[in-house]
N, CA, C and O atoms as a CHARMM CRD file, in Angstrom:
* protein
*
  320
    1    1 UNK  N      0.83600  -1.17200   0.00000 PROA 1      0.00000
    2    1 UNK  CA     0.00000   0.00000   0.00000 PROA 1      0.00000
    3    1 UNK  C      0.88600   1.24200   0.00000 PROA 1      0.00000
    4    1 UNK  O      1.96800   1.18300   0.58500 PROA 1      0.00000
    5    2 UNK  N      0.58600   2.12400  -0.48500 PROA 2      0.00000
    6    2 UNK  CA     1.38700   3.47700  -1.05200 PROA 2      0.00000
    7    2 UNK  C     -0.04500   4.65900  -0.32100 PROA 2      0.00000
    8    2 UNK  O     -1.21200   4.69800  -0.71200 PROA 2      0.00000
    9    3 UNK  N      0.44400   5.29300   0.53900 PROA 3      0.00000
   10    3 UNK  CA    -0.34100   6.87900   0.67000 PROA 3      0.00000
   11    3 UNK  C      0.28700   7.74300   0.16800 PROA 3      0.00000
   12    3 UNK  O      1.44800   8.02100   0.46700 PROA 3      0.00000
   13    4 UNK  N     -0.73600   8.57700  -1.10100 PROA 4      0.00000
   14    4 UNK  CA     0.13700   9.44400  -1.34900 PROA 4      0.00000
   15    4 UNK  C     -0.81700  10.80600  -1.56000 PROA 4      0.00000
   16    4 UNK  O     -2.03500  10.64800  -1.65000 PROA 4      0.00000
   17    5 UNK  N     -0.21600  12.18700  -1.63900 PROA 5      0.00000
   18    5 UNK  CA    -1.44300  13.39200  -1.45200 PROA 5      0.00000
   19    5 UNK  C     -2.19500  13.12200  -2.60000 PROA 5      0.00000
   20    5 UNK  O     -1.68900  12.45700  -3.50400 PROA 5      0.00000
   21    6 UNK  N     -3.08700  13.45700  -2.66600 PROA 6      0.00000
   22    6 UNK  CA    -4.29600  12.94600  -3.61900 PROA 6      0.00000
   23    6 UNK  C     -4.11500  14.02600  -4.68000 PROA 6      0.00000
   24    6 UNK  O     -4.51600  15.16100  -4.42300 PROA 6      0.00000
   25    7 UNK  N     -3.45500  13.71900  -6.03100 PROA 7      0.00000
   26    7 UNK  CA    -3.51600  14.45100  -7.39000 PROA 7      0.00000
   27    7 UNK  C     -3.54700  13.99800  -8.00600 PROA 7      0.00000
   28    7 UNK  O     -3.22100  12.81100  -8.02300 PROA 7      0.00000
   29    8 UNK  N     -4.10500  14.87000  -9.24900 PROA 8      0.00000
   30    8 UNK  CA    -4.60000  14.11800 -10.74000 PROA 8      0.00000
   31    8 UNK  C     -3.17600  14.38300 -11.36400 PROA 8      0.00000
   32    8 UNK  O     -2.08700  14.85800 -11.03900 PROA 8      0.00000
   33    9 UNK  N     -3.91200  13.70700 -12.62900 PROA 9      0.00000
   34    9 UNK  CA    -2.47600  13.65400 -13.31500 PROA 9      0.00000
   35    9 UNK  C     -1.97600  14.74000 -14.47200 PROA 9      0.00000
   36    9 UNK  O     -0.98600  14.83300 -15.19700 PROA 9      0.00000
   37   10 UNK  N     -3.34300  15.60800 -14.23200 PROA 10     0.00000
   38   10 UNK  CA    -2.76700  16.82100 -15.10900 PROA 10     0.00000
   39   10 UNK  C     -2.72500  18.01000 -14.06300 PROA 10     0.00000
   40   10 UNK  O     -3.46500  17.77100 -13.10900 PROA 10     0.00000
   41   11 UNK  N     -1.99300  19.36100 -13.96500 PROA 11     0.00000
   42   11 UNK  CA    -2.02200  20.49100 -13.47900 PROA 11     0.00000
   43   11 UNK  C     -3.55200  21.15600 -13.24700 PROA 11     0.00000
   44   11 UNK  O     -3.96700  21.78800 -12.27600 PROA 11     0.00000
   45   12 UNK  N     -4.14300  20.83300 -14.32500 PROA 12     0.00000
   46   12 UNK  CA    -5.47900  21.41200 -13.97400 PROA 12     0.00000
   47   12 UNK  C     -6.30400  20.24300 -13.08400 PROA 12     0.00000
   48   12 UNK  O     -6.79900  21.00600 -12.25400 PROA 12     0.00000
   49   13 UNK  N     -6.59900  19.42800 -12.84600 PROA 13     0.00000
   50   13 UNK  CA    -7.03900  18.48600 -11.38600 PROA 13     0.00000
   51   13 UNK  C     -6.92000  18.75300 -10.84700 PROA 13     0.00000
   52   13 UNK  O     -7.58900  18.27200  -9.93200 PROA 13     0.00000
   53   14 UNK  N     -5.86700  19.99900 -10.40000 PROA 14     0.00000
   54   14 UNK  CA    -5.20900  20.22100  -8.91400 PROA 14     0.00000
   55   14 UNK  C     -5.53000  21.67100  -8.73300 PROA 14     0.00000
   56   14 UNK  O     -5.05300  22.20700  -7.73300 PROA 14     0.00000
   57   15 UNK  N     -6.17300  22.29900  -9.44100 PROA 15     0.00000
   58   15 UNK  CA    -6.87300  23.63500  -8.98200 PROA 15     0.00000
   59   15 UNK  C     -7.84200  23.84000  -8.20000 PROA 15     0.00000
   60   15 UNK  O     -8.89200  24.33300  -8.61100 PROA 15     0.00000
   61   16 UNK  N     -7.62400  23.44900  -6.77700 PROA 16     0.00000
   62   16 UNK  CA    -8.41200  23.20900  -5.69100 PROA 16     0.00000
   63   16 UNK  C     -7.58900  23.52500  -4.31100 PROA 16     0.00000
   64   16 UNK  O     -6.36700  23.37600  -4.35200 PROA 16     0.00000
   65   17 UNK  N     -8.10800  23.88900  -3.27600 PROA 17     0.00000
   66   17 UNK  CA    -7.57900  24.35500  -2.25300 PROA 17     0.00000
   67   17 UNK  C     -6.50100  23.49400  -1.58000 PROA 17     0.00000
   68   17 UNK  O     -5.43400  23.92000  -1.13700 PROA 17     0.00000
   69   18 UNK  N     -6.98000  22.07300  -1.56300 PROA 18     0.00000
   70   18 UNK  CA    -6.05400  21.19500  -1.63500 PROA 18     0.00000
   71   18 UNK  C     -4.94500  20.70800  -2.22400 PROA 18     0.00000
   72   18 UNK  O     -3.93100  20.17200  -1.77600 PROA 18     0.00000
   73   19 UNK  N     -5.41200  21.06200  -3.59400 PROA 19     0.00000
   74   19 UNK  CA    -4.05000  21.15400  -4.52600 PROA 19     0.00000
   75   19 UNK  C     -2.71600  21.93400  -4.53300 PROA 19     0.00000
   76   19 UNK  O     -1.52300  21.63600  -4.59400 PROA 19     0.00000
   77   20 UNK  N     -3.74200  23.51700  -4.40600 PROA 20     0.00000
   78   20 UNK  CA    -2.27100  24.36800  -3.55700 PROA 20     0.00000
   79   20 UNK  C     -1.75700  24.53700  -2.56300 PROA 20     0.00000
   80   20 UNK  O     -0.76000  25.25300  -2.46500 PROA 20     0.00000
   81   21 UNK  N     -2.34800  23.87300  -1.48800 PROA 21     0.00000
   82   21 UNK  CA    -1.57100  23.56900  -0.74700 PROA 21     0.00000
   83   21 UNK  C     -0.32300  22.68900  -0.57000 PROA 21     0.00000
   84   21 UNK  O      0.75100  22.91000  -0.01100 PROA 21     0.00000
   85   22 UNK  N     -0.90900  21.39500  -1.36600 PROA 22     0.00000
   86   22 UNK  CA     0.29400  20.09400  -1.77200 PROA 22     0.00000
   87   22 UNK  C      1.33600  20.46300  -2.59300 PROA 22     0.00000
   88   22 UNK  O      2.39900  19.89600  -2.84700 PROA 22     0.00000
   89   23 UNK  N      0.83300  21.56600  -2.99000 PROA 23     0.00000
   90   23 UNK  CA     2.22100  22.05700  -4.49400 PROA 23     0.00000
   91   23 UNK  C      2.98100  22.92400  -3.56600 PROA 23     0.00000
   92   23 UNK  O      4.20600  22.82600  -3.64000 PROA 23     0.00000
   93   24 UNK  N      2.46000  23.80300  -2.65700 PROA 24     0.00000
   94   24 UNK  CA     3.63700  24.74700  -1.48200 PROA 24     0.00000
   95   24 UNK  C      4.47800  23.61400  -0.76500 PROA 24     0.00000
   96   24 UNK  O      5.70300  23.73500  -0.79500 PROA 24     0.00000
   97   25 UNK  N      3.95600  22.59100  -0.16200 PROA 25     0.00000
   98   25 UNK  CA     4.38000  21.63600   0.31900 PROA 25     0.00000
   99   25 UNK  C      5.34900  21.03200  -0.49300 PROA 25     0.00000
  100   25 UNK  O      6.51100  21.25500  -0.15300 PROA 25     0.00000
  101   26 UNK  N      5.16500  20.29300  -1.52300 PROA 26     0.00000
  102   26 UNK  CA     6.03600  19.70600  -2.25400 PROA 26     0.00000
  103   26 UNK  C      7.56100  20.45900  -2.70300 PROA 26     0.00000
  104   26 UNK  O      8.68700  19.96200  -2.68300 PROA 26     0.00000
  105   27 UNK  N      7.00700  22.21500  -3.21900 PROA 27     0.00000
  106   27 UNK  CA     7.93100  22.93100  -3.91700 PROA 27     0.00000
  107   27 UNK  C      9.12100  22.94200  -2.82400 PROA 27     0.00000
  108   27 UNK  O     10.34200  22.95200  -2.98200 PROA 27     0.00000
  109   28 UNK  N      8.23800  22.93600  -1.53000 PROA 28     0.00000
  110   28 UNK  CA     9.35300  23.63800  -0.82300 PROA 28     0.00000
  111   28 UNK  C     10.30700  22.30300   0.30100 PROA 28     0.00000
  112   28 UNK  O     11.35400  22.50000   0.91700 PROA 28     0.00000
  113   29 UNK  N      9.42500  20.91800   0.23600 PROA 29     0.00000
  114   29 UNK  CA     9.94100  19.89500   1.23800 PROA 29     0.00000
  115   29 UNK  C     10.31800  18.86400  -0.04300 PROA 29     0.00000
  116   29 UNK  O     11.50400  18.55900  -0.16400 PROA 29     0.00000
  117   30 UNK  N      9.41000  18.35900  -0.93400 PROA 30     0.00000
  118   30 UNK  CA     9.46600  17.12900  -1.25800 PROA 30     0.00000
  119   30 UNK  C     10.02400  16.95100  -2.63800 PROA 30     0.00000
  120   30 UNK  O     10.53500  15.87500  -2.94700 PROA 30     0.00000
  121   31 UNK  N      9.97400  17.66000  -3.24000 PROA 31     0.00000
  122   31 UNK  CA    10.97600  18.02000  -4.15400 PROA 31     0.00000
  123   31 UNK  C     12.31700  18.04400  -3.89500 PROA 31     0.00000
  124   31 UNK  O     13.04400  17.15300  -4.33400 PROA 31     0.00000
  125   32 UNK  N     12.82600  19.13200  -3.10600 PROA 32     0.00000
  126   32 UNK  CA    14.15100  19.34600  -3.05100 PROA 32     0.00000
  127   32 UNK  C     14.75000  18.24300  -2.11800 PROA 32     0.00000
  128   32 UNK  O     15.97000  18.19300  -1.95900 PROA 32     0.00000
  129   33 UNK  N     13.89600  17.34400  -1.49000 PROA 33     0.00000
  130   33 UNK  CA    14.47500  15.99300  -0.60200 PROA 33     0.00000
  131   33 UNK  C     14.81500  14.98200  -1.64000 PROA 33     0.00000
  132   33 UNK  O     15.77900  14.28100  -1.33300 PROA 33     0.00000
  133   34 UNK  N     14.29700  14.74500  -2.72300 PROA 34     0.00000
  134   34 UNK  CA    14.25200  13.63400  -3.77300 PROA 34     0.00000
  135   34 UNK  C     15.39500  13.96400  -4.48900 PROA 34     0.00000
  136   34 UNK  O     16.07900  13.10500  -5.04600 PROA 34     0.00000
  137   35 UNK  N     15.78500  15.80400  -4.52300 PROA 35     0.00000
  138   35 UNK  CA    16.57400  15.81800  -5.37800 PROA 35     0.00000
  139   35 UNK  C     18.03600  15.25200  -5.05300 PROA 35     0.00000
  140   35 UNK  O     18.83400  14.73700  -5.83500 PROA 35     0.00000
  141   36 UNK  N     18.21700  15.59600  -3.09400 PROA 36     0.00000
  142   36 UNK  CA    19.30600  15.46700  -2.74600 PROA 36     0.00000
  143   36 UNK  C     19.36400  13.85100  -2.63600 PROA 36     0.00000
  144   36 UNK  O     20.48300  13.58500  -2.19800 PROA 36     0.00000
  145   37 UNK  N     18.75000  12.86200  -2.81300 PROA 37     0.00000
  146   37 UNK  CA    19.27800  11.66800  -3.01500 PROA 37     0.00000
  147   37 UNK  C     19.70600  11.03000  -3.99200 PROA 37     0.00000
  148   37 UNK  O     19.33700  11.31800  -5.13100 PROA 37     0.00000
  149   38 UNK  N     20.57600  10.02800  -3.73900 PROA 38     0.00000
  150   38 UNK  CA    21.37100   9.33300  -5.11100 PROA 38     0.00000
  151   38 UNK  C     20.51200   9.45000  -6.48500 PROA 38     0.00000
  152   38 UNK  O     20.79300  10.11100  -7.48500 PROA 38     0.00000
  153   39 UNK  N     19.66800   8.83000  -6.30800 PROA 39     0.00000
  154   39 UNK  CA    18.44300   8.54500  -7.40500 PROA 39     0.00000
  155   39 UNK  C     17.92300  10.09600  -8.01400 PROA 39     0.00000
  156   39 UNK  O     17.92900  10.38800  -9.21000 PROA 39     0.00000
  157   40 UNK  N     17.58800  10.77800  -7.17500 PROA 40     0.00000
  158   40 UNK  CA    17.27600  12.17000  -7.69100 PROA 40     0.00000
  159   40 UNK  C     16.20800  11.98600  -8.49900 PROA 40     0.00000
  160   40 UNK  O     16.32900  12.47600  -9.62200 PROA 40     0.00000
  161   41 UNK  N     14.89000  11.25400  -8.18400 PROA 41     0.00000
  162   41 UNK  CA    14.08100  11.26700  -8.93300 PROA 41     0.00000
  163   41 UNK  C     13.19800  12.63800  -9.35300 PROA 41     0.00000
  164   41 UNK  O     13.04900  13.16400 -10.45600 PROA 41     0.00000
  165   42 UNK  N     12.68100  12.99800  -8.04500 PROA 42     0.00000
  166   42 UNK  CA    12.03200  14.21200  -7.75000 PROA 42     0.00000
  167   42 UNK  C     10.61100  14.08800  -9.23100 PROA 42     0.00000
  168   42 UNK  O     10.48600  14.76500 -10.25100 PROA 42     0.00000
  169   43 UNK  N      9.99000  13.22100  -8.82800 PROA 43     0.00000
  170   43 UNK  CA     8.38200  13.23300  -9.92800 PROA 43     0.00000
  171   43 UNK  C      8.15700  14.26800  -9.90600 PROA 43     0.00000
  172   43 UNK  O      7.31400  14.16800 -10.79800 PROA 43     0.00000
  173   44 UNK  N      8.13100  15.71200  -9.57900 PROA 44     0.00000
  174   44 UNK  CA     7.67300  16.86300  -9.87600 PROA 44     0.00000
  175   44 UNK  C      6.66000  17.23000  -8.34800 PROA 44     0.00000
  176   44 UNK  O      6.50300  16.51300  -7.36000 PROA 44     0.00000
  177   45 UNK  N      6.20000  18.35200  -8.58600 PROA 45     0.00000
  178   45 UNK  CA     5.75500  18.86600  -7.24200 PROA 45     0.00000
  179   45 UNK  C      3.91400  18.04700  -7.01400 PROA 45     0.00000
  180   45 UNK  O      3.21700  18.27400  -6.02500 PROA 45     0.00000
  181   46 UNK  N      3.65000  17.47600  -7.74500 PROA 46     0.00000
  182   46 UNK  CA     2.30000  16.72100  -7.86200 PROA 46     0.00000
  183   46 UNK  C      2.27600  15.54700  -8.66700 PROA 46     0.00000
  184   46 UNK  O      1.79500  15.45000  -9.79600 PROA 46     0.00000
  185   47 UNK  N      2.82700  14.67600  -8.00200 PROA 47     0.00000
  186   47 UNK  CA     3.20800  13.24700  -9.21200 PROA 47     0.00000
  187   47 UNK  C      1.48300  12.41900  -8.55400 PROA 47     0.00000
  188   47 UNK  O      1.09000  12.13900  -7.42200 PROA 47     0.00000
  189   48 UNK  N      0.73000  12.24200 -10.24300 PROA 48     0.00000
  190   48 UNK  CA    -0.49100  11.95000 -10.03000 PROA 48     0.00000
  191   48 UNK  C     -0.05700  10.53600 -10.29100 PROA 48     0.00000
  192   48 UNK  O      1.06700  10.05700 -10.44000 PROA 48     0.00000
  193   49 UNK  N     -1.44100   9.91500 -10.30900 PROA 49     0.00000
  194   49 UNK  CA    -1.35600   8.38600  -9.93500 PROA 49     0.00000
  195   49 UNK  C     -0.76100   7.51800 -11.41700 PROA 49     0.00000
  196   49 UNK  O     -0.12600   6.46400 -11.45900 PROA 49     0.00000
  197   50 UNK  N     -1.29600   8.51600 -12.71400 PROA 50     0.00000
  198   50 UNK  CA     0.05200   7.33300 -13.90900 PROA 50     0.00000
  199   50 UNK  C      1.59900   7.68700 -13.65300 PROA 50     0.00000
  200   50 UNK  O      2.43200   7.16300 -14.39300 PROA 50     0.00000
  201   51 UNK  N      2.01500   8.56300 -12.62500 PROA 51     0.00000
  202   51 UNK  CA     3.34600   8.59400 -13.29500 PROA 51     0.00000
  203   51 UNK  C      3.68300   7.32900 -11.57700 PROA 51     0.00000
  204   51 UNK  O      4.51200   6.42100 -11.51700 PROA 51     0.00000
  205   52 UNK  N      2.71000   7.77300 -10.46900 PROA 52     0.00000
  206   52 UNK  CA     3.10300   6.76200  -9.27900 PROA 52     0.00000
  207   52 UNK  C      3.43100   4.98400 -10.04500 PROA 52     0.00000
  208   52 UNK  O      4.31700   4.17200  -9.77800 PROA 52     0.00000
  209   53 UNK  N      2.41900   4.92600 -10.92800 PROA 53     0.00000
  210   53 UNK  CA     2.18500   3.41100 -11.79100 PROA 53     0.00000
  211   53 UNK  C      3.24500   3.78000 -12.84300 PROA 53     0.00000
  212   53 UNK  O      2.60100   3.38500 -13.81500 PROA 53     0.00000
  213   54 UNK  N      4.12600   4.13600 -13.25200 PROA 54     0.00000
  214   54 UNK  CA     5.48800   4.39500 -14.25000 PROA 54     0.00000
  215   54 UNK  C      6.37200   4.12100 -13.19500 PROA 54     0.00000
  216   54 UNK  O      7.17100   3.26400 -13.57500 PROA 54     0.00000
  217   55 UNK  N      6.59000   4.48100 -11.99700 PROA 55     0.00000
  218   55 UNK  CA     7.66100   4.32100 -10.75500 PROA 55     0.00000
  219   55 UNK  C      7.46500   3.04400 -10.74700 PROA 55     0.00000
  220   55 UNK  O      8.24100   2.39400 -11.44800 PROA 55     0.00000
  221   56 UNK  N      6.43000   2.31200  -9.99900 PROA 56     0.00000
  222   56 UNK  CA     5.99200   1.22000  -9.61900 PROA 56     0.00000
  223   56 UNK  C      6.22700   0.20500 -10.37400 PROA 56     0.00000
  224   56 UNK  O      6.78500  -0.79800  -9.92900 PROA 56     0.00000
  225   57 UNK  N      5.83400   0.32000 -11.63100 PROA 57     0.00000
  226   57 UNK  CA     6.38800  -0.45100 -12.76000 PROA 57     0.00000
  227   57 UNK  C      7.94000  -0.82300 -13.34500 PROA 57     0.00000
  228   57 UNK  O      8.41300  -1.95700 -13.42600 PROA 57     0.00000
  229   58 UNK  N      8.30300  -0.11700 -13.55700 PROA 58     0.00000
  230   58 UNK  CA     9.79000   0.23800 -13.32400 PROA 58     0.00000
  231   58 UNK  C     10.28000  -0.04000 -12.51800 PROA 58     0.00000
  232   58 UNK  O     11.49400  -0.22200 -12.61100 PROA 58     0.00000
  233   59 UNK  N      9.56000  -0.24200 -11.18400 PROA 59     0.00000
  234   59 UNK  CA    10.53400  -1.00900 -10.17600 PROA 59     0.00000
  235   59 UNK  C     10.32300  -2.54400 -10.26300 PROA 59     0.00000
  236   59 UNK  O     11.13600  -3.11300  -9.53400 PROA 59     0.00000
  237   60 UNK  N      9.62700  -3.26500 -10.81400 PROA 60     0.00000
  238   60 UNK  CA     8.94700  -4.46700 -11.72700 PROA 60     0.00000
  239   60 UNK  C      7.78500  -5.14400 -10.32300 PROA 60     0.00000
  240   60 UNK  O      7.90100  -6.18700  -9.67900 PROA 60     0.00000
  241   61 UNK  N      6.68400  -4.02400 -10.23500 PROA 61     0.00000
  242   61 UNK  CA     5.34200  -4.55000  -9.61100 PROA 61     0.00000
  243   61 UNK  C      4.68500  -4.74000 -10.82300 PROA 61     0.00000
  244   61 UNK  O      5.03800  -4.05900 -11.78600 PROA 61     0.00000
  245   62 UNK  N      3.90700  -5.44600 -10.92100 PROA 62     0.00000
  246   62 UNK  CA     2.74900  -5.71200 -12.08300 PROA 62     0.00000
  247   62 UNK  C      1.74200  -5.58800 -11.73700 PROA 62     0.00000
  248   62 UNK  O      0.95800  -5.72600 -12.67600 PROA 62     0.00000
  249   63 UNK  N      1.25200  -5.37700 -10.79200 PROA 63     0.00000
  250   63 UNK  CA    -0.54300  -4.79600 -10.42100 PROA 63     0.00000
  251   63 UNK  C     -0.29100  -3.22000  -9.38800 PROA 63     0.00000
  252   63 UNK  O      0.28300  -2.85900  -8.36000 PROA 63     0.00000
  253   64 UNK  N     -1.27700  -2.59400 -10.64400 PROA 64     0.00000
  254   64 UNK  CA    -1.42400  -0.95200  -9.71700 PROA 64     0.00000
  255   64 UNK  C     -2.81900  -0.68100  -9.45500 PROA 64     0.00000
  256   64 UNK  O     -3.54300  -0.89700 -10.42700 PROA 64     0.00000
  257   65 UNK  N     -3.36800  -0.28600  -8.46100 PROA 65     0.00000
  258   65 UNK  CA    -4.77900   0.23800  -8.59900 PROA 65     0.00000
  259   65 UNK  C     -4.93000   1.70600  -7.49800 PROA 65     0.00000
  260   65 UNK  O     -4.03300   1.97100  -6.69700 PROA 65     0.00000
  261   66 UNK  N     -5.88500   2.34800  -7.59500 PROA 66     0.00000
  262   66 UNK  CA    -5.88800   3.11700  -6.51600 PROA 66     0.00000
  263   66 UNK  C     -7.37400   2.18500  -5.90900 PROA 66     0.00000
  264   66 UNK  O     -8.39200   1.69600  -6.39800 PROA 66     0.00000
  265   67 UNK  N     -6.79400   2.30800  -4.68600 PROA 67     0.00000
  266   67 UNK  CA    -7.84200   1.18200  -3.43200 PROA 67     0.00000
  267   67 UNK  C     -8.57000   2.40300  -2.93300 PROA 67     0.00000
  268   67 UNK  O     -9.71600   2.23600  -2.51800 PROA 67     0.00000
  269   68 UNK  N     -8.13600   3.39800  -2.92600 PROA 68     0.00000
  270   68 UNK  CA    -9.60600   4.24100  -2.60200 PROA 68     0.00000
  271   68 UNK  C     -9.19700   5.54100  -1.95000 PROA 68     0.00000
  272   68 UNK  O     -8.52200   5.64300  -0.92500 PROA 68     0.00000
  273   69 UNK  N     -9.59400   6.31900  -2.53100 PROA 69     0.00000
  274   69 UNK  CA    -9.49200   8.10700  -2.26900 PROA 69     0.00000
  275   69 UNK  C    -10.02500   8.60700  -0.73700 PROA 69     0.00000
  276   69 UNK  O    -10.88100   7.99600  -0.09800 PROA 69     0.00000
  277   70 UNK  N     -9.38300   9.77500  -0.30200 PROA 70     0.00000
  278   70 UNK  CA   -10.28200  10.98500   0.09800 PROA 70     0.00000
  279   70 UNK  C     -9.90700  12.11800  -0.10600 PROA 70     0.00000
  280   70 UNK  O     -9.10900  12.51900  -0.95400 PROA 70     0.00000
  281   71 UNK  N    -10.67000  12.87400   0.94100 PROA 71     0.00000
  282   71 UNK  CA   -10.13000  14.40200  -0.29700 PROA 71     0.00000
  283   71 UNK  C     -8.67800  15.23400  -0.09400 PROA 71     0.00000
  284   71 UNK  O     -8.52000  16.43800  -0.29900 PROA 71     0.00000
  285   72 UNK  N     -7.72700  14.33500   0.33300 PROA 72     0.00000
  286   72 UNK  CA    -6.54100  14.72200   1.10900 PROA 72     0.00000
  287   72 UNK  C     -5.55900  13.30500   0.22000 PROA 72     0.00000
  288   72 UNK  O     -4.60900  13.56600  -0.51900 PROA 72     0.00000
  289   73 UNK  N     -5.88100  12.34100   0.40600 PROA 73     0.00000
  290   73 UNK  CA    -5.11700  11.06000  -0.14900 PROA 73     0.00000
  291   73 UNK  C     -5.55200  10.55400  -0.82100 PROA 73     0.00000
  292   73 UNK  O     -6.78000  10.47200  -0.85100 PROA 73     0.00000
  293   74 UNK  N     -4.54100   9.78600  -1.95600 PROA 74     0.00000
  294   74 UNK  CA    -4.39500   8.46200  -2.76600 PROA 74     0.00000
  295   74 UNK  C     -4.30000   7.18900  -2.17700 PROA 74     0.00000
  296   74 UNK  O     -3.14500   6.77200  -2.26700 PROA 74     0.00000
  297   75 UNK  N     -5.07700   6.38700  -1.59500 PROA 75     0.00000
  298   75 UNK  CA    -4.22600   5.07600  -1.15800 PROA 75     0.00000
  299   75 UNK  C     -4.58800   4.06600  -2.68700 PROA 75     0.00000
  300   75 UNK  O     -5.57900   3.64900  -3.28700 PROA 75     0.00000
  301   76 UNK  N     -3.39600   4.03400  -2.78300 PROA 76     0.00000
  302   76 UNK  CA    -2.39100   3.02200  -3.80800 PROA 76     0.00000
  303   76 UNK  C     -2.35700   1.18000  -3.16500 PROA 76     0.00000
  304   76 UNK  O     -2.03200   0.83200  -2.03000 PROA 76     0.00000
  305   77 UNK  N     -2.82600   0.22800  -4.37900 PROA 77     0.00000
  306   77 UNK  CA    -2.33800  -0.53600  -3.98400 PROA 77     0.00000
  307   77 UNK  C     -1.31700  -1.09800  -4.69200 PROA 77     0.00000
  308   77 UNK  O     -1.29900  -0.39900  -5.70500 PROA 77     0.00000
  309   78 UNK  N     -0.38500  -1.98100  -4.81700 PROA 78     0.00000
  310   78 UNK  CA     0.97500  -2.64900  -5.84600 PROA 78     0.00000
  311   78 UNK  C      1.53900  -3.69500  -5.22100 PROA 78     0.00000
  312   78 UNK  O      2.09000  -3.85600  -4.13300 PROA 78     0.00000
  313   79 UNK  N      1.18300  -4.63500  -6.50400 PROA 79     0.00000
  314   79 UNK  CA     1.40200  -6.01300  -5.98000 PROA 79     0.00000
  315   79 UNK  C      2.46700  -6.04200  -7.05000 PROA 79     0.00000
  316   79 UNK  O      2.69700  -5.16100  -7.87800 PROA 79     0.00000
  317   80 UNK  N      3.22700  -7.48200  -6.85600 PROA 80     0.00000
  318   80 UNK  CA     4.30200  -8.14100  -7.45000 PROA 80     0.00000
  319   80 UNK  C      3.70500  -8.20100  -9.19300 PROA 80     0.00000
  320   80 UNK  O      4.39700  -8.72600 -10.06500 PROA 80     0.00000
């Protein structure tokens, strides 16, 4: 299971009070933490649920689903 802040996968999904908040958050914590590690992935300041299933995949899980929303989170599921 994966929690992750609840965004769509385009910029406009996220024009919601919630959204800008997760993007101040991200710009300023979760971003620049991803960058300073080896990997340096850093998905961008709102990585929605196809690019979470591009990670996931790539790391070789073969089942992605989202198990069920609220208006704050993604819970993600990813199996083998």
């Amino acid at each position: 299971m994966i929690v992750e802040p609840a965004a769509g996968d385009r910029v406009e999904e996220n024009f919601n009070p919630v959204g800008r908040a997760y993007y101040g958050f991200s710009t300023l914590l979760c971003t620049p933490a991803s960058l300073a590690q080896d990997v340096g992935l850093a998905l961008g300041t709102q990585a929605g649920p196809s690019r979470i299933n591009d990670v996931t995949t790539s790391a070789g899980f073969g089942s992605f689903r989202i198990a069920t929303q609220t208006p704050l989170n993604n819970v993600l599921e990813v199996r083998p």
